[in-house]
C-alpha positions as CSV (number, residue, x, y, z in Angstrom):
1,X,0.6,20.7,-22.6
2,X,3.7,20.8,-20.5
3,X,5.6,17.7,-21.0
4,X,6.4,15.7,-18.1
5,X,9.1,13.0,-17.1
6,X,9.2,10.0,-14.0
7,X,8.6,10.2,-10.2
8,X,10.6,7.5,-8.5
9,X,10.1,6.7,-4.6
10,X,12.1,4.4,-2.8
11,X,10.7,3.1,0.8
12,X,11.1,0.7,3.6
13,X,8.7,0.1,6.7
14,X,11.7,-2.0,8.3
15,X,12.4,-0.6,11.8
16,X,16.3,-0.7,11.0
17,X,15.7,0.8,7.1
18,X,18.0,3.7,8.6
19,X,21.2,1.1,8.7
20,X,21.1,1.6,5.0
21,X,22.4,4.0,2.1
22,X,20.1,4.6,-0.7
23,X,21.3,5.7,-4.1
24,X,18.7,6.4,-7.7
25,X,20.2,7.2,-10.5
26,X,18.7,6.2,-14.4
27,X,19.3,7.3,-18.0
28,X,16.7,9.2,-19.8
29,X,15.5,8.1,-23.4
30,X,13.6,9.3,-26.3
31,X,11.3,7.2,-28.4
32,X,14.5,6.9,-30.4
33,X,16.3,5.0,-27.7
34,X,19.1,8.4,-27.7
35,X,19.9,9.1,-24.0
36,X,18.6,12.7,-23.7
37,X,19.3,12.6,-20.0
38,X,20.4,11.0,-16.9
39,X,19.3,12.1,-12.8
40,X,20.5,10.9,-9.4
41,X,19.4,11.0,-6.6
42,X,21.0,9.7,-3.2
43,X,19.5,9.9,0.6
44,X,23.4,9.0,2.8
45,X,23.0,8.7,6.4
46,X,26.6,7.4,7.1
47,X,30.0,6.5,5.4
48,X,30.0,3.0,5.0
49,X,31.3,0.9,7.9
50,X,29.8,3.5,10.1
51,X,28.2,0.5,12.8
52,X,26.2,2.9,14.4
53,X,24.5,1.9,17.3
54,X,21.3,3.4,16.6
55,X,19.0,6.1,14.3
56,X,20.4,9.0,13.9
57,X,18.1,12.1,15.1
58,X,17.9,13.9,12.4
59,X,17.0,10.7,9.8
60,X,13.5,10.4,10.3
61,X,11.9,6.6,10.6
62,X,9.6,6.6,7.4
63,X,12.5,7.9,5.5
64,X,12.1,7.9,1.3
65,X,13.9,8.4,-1.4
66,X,12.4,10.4,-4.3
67,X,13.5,11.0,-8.1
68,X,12.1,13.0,-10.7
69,X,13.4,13.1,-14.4
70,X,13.3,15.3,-17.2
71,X,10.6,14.9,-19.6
72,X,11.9,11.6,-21.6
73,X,9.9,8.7,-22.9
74,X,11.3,6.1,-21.3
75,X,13.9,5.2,-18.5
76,X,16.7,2.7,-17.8
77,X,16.8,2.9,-13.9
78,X,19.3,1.6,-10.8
79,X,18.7,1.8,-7.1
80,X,21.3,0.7,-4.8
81,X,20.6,0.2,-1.4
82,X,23.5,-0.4,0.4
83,X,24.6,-1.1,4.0
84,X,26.3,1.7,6.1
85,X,26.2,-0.4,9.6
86,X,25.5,-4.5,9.6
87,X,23.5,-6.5,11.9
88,X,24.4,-6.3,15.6
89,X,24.0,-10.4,15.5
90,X,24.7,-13.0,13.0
91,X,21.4,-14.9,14.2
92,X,19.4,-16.3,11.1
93,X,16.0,-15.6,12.0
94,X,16.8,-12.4,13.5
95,X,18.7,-11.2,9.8
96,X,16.3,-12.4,7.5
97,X,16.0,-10.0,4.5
98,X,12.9,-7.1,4.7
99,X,11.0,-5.5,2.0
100,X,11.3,-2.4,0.4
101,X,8.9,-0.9,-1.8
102,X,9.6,1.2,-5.5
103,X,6.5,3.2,-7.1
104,X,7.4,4.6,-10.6
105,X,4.4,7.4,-12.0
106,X,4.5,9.6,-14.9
107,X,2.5,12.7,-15.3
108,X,0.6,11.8,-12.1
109,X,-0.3,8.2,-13.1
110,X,1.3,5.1,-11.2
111,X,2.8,3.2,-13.5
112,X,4.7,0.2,-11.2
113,X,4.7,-0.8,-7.9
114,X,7.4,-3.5,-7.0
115,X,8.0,-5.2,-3.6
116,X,11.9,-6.5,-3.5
117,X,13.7,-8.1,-0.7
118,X,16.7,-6.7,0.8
119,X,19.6,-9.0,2.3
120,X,20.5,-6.9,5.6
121,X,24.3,-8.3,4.9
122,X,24.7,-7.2,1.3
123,X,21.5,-5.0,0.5
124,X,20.7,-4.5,-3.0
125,X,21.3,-3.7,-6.7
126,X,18.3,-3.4,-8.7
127,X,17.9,-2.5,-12.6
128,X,14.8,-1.3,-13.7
129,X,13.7,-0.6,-17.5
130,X,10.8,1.7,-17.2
131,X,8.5,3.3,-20.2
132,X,6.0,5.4,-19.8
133,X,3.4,3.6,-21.9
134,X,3.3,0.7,-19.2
């Protein structure tokens, strides 16, 4: 049997979700707890500081990330989701933070879904640990 490792997706339904940079990255572990391996993934749309005015063309609107490890037993993972242009206004209700959505599988089988909510000032930094046993 072929051993198999993580599928990570990162998503957003937010209309703005393209105002944001989105980095994966995690360290791979064996039963041991001996990092074996690490993978990164990132999906950039601008430099930070950008303050586009609106989507880019070429970024589609349902845009996710995806990462796939090597075969490992267990994961320690990061996803970064971080702000490229900021609100046009400074308006409370109109900044309020929106969800996005991280499904972790291995071999095929959904292991974790997680809802988090994203400040649209400072976005995110999120630390996962992850085994495939879950």
């Amino acid at each position: 049997m072929k051993e198999q490792g993580f599928k990570i997706e990162l998503k957003s339904r937010y209309d703005e979700w393209w105002r944001y940079n989105a980095d994966l990255m995690c360290g791979c572990f064996d039963v041991d707890d001996n990092r074996i391996g690490f993978a990164s993934t990132a999906s950039d749309v601008a430099d930070v500081g950008s303050n586009l005015k609106a989507r880019p063309a070429e970024i589609p609107a349902s845009r996710s990330v995806t990462l796939e490890t090597p075969p490992c037993d267990h994961l320690v993972l990061y996803v970064y989701i971080i702000p490229h242009t900021l609100p046009a206004g400074n308006d409370i209700d109109s900044t309020r933070s929106f969800e996005a959505e991280i499904r972790i599988s291995y071999a095929g089988r959904l292991l974790r879904t997680e809802k988090r909510m994203i400040n649209q000032w400072s976005g995110a930094s999120i630390e996962m640990k992850v085994a495939h046993g879950e």
